[in-house]
N, CA, C and O atoms as a GROMACS GRO file, in nm:
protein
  472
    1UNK      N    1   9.227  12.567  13.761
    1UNK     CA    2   9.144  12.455  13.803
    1UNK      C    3   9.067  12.497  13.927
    1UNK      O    4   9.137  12.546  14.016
    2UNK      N    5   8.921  12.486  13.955
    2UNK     CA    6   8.846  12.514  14.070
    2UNK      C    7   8.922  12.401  14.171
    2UNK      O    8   8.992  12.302  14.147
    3UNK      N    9   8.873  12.465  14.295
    3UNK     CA   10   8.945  12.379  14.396
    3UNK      C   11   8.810  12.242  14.413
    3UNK      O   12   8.845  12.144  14.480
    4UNK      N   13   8.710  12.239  14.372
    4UNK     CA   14   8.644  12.126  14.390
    4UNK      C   15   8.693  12.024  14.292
    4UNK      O   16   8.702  11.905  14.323
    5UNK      N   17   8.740  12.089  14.125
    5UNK     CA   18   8.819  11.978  14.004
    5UNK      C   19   8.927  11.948  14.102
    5UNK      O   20   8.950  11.827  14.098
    6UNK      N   21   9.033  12.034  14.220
    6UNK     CA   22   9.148  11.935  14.229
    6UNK      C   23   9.143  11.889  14.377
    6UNK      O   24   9.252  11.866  14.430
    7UNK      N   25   9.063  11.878  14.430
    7UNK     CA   26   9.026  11.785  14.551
    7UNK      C   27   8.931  11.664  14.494
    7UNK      O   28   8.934  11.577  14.581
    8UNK      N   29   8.854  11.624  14.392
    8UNK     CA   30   8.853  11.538  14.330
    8UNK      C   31   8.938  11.490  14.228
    8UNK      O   32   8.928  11.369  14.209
    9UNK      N   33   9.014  11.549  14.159
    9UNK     CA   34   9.140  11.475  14.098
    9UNK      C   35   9.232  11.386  14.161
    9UNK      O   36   9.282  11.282  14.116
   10UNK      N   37   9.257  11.480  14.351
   10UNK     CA   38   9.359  11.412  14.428
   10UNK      C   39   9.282  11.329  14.519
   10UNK      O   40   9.324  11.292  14.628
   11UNK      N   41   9.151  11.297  14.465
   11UNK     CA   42   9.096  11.192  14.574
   11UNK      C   43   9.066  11.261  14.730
   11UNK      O   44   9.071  11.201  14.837
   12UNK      N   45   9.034  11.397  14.707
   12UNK     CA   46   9.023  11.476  14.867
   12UNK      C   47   8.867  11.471  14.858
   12UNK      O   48   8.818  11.487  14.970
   13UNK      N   49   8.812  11.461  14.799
   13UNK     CA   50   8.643  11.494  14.770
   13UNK      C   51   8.634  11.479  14.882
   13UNK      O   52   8.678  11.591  14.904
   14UNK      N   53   8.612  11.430  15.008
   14UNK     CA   54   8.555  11.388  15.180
   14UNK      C   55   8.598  11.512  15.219
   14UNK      O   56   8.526  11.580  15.291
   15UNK      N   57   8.721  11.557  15.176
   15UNK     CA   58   8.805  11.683  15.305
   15UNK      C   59   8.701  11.816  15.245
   15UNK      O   60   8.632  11.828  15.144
   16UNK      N   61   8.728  11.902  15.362
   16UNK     CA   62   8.681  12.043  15.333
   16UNK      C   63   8.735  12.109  15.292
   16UNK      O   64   8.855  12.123  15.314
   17UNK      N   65   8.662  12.182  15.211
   17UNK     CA   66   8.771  12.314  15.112
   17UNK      C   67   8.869  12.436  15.165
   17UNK      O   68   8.956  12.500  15.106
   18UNK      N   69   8.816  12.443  15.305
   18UNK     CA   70   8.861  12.523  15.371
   18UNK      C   71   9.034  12.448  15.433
   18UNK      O   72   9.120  12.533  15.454
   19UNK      N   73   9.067  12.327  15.454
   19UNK     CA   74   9.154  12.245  15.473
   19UNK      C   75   9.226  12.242  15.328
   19UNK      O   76   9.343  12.281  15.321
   20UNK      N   77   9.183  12.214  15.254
   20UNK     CA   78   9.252  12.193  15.126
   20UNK      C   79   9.313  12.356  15.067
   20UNK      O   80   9.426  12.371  15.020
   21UNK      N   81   9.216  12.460  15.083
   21UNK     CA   82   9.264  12.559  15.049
   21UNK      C   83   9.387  12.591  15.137
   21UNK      O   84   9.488  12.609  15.070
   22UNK      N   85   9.402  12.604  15.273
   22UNK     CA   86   9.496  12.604  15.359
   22UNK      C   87   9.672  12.582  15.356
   22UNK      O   88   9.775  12.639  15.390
   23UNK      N   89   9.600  12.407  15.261
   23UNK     CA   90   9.727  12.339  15.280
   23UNK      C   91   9.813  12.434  15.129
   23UNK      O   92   9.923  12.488  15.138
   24UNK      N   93   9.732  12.430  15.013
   24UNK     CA   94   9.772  12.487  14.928
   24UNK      C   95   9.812  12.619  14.914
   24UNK      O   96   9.894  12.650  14.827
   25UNK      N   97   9.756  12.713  15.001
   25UNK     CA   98   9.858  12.816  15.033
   25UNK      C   99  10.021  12.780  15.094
   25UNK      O  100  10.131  12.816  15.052
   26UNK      N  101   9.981  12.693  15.208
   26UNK     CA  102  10.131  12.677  15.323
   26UNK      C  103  10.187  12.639  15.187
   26UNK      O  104  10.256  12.740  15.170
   27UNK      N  105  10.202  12.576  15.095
   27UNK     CA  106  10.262  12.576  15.016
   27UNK      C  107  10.319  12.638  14.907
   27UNK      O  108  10.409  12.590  14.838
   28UNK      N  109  10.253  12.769  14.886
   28UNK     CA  110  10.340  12.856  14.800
   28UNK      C  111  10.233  12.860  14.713
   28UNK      O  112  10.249  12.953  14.634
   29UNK      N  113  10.109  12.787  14.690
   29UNK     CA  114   9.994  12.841  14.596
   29UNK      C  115   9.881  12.885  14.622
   29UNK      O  116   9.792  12.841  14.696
   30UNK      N  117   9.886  12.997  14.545
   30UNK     CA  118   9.777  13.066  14.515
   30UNK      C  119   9.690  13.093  14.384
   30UNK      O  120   9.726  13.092  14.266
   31UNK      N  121   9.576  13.116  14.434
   31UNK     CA  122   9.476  13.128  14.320
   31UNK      C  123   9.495  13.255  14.237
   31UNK      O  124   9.505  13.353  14.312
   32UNK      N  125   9.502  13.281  14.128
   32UNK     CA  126   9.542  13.377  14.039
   32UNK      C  127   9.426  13.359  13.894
   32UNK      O  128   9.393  13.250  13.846
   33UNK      N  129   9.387  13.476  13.851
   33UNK     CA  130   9.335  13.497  13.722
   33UNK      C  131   9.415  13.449  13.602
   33UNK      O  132   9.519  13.511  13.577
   34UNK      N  133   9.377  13.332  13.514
   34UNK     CA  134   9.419  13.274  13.424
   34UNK      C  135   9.509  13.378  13.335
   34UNK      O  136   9.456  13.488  13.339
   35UNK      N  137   9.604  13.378  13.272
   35UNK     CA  138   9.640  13.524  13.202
   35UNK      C  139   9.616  13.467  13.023
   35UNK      O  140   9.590  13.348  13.009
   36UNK      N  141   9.619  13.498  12.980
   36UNK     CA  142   9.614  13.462  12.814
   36UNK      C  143   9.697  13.511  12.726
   36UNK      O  144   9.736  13.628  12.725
   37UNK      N  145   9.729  13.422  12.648
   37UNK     CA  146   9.838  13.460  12.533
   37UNK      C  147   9.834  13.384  12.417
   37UNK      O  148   9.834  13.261  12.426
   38UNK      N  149   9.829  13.442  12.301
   38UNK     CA  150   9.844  13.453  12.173
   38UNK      C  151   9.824  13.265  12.156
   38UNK      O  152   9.824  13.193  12.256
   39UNK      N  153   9.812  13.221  12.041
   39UNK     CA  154   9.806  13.095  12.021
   39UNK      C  155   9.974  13.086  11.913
   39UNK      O  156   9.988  13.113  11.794
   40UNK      N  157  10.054  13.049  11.990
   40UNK     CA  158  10.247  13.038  11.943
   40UNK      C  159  10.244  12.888  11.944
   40UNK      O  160  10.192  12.823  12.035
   41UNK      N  161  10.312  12.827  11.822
   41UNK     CA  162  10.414  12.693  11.829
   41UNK      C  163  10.504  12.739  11.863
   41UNK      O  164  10.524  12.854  11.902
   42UNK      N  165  10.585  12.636  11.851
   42UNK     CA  166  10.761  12.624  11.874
   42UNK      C  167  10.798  12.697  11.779
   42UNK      O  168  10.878  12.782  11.818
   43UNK      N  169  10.764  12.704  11.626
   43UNK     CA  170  10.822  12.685  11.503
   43UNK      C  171  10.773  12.831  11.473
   43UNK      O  172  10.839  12.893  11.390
   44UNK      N  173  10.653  12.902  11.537
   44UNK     CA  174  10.601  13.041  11.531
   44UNK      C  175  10.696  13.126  11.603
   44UNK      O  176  10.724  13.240  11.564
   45UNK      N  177  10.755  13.059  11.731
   45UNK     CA  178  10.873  13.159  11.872
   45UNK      C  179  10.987  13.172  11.836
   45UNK      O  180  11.052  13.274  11.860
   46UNK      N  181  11.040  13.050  11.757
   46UNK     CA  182  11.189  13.058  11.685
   46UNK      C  183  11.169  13.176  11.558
   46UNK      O  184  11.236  13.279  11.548
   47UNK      N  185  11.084  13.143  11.489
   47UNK     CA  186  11.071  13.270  11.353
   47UNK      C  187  11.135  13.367  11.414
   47UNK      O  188  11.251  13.401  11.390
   48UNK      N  189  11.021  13.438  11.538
   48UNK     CA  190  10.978  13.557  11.613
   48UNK      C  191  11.117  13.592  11.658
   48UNK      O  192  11.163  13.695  11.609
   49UNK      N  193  11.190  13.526  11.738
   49UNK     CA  194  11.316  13.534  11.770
   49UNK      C  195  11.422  13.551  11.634
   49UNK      O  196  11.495  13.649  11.622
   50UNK      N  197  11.419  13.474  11.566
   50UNK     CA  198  11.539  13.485  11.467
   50UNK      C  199  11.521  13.654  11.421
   50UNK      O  200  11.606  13.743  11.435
   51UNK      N  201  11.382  13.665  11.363
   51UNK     CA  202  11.355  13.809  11.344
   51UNK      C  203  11.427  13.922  11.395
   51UNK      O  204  11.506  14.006  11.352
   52UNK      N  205  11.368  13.893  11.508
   52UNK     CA  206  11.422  14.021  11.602
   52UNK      C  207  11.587  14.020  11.640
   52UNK      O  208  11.652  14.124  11.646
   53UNK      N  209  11.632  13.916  11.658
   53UNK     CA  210  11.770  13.909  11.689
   53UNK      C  211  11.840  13.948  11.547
   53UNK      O  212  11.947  14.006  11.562
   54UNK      N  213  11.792  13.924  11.394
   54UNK     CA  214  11.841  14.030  11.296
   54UNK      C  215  11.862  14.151  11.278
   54UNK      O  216  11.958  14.206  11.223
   55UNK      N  217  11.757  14.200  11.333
   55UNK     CA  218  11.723  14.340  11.341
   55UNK      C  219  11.714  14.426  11.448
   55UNK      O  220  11.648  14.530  11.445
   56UNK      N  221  11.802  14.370  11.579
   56UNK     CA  222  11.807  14.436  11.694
   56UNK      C  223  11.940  14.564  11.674
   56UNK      O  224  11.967  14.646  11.761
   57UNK      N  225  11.992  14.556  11.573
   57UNK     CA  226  12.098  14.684  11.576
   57UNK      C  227  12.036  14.769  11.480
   57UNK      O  228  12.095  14.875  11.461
   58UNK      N  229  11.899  14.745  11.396
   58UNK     CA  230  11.878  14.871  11.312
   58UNK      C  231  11.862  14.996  11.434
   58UNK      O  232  11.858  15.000  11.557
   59UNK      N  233  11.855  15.117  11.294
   59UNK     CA  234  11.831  15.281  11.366
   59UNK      C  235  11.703  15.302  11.281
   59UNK      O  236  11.694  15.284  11.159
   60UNK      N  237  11.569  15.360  11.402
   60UNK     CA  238  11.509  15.374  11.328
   60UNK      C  239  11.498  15.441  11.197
   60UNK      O  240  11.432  15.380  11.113
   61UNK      N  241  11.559  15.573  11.155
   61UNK     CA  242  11.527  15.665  11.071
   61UNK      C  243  11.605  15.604  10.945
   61UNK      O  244  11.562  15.631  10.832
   62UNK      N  245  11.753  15.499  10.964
   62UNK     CA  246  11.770  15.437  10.877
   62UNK      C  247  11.667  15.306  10.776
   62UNK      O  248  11.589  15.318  10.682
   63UNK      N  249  11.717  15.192  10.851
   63UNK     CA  250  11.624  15.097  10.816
   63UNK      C  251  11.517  15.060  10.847
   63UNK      O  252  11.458  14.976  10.779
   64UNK      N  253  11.459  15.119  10.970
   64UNK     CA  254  11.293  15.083  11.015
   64UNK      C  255  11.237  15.211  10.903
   64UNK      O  256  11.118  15.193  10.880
   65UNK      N  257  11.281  15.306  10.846
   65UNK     CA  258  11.194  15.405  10.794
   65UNK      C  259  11.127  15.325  10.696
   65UNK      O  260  11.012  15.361  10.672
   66UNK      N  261  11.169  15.228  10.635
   66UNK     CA  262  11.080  15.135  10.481
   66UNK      C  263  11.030  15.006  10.557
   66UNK      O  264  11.025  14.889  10.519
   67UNK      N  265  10.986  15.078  10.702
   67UNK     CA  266  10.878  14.910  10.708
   67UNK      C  267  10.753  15.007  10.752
   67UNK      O  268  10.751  15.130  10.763
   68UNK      N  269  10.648  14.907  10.773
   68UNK     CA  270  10.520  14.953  10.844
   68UNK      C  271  10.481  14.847  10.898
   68UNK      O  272  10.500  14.737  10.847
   69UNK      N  273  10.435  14.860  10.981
   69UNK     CA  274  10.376  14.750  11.116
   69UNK      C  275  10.244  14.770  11.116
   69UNK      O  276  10.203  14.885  11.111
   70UNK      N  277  10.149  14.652  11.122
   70UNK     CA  278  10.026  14.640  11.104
   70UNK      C  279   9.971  14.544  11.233
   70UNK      O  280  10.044  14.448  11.258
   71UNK      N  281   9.871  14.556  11.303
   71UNK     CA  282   9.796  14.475  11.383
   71UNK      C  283   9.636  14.480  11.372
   71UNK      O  284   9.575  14.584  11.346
   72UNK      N  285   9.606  14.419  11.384
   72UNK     CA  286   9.442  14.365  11.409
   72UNK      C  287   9.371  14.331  11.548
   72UNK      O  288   9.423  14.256  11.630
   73UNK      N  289   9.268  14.382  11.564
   73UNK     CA  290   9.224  14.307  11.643
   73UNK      C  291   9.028  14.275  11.652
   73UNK      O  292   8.949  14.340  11.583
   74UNK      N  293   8.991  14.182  11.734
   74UNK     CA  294   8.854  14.150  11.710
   74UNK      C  295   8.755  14.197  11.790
   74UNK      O  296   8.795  14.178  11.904
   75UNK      N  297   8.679  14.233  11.792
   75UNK     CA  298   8.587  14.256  11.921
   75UNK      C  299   8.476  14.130  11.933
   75UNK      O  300   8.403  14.148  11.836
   76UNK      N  301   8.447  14.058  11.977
   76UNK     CA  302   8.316  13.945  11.974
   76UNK      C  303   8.180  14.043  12.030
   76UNK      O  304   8.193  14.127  12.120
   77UNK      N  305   8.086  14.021  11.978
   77UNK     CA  306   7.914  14.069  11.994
   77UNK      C  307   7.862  14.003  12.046
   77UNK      O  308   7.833  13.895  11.996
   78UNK      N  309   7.828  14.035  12.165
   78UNK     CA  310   7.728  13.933  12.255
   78UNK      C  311   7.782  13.842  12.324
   78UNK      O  312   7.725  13.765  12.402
   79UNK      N  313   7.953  13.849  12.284
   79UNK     CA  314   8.005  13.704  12.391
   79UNK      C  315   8.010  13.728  12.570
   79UNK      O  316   8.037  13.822  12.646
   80UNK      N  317   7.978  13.622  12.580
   80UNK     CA  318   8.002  13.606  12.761
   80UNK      C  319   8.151  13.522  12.786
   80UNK      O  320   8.198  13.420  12.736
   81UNK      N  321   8.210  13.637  12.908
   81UNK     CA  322   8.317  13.647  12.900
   81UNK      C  323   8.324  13.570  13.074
   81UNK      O  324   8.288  13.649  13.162
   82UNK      N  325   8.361  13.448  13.116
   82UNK     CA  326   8.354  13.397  13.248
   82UNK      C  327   8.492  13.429  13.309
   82UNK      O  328   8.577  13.423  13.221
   83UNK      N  329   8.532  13.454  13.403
   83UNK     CA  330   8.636  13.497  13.528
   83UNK      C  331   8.697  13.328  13.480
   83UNK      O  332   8.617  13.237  13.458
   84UNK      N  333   8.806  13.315  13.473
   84UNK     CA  334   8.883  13.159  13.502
   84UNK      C  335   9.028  13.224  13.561
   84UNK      O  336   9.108  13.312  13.530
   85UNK      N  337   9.003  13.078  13.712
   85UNK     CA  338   9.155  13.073  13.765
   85UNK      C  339   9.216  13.006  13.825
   85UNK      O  340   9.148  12.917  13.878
   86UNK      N  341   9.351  13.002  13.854
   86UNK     CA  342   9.444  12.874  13.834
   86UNK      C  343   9.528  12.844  13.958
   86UNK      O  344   9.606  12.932  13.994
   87UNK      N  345   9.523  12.766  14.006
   87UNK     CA  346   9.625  12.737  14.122
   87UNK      C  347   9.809  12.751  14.102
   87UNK      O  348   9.865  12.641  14.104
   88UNK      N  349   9.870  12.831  14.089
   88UNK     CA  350   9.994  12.858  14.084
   88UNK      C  351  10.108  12.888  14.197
   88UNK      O  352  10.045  12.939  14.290
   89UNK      N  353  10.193  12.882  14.220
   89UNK     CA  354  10.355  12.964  14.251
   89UNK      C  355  10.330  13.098  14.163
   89UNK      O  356  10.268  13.108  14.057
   90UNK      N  357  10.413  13.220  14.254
   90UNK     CA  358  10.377  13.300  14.200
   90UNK      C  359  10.471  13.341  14.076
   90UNK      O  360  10.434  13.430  14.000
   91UNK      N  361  10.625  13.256  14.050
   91UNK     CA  362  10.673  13.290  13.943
   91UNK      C  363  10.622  13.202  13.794
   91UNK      O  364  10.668  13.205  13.679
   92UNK      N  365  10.507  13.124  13.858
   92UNK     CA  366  10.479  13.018  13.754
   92UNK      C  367  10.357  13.107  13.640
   92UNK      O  368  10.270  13.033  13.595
   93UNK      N  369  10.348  13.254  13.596
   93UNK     CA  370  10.272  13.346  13.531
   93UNK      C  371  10.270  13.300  13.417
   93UNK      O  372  10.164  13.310  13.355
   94UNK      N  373  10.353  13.255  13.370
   94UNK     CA  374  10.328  13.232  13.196
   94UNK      C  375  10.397  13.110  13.151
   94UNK      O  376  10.453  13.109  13.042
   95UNK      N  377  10.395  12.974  13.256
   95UNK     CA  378  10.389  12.851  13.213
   95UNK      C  379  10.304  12.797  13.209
   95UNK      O  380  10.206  12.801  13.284
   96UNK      N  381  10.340  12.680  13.040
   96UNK     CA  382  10.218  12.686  12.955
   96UNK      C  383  10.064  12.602  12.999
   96UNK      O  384   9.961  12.583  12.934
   97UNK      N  385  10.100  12.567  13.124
   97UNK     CA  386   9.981  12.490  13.196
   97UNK      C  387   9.888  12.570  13.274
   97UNK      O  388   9.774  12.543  13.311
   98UNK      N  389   9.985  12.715  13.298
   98UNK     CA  390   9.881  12.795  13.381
   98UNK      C  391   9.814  12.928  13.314
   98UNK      O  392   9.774  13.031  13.368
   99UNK      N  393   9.814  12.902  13.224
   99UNK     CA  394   9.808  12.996  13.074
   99UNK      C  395   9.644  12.933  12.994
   99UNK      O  396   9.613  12.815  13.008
  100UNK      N  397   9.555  13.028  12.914
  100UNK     CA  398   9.472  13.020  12.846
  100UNK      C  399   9.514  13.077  12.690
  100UNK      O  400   9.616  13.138  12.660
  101UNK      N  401   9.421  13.044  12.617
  101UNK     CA  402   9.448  13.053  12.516
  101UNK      C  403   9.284  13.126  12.433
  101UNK      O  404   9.177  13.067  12.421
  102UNK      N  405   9.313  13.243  12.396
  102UNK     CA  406   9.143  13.342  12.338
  102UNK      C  407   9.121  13.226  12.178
  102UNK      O  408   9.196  13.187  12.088
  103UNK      N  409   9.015  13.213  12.204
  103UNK     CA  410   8.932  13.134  12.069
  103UNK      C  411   8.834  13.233  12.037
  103UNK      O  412   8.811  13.313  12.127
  104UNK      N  413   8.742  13.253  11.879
  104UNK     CA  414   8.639  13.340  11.921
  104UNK      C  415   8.551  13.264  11.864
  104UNK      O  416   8.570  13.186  11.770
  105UNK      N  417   8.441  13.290  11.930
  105UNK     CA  418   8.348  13.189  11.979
  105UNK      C  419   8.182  13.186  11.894
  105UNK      O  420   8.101  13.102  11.855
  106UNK      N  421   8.200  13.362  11.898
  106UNK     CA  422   8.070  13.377  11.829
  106UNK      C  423   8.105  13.502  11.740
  106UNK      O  424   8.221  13.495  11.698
  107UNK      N  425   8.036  13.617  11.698
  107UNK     CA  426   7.983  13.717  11.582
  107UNK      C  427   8.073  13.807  11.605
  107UNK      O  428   8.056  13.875  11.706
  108UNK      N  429   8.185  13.834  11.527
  108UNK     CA  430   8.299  13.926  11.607
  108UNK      C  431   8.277  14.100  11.507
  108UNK      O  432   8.160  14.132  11.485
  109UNK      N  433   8.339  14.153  11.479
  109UNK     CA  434   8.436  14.310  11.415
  109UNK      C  435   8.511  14.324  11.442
  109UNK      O  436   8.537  14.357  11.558
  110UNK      N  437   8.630  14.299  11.310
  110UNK     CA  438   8.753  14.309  11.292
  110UNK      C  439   8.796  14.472  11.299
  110UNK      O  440   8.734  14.563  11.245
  111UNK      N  441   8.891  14.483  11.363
  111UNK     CA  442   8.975  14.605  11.328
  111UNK      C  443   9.077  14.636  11.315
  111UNK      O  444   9.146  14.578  11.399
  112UNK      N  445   9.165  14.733  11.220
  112UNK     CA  446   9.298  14.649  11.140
  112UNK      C  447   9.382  14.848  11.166
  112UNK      O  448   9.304  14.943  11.164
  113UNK      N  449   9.489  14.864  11.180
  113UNK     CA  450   9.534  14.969  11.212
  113UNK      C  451   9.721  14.936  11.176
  113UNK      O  452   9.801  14.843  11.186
  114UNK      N  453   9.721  15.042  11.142
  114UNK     CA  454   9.900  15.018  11.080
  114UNK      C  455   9.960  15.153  11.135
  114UNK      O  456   9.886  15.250  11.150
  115UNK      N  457  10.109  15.159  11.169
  115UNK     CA  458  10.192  15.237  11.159
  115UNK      C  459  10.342  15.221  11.115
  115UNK      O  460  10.408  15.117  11.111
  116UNK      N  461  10.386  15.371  11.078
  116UNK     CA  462  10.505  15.376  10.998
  116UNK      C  463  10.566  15.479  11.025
  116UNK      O  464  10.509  15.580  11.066
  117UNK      N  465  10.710  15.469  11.004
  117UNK     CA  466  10.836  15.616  10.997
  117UNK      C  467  10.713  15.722  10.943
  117UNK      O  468  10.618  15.699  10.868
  118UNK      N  469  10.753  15.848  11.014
  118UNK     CA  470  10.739  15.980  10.970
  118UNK      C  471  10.568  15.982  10.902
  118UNK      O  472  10.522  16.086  10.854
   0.00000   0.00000   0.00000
């Protein structure tokens, strides 16, 4: 949130930013670059977890040798990419209020890449 959205949210609009920024440091916040992560439900993190907690005692050369792992990713063409950032505590990095979320917006290229055992 810019510090002008939360000195008008808290009714400070009259005070100076330089006062407001102040107080919000003495307090343990600071301004930080939004971080971003994946778009997860509840019902997407439990999967993700059950998964892995199955398969945390394989060996690779045994049972990971018959999988292959695949990822993707997009590039956007022409998008404009703006700086956003957030008033936080510094252990508050990846709670879900101080967190963004990538949408794509305009004309992208996909790119798709896999790996496997041996």
């Amino acid at each position: 949130m810019k510090l002008i959205d939360l000195r008008r949210e808290a009714g400070l609009s009259h005070v100076y930013n330089g006062i407001v920024h102040r107080a919000l440091v003495s307090r343990g916040l600071h301004l930080y670059h939004e971080e971003f992560k994946p778009i997860l439900g509840p019902e997407h993190k439990l999967n993700r977890l059950n998964y892995c907690c199955a398969k945390g005692t394989w060996h690779p050369a045994v049972e990971w040798a018959d999988y292959m792992f695949t990822d993707e990713m997009s590039i956007e063409v022409g998008a404009v990419f703006g700086l956003s950032l957030v008033w936080r505590e510094k252990g508050e990095k990846w709670h879900n209020d101080c967190i963004g979320t990538k949408k794509k917006n305009g004309t992208s290229v996909m790119c798709w890449g896999a790996i496997g055992w041996g």
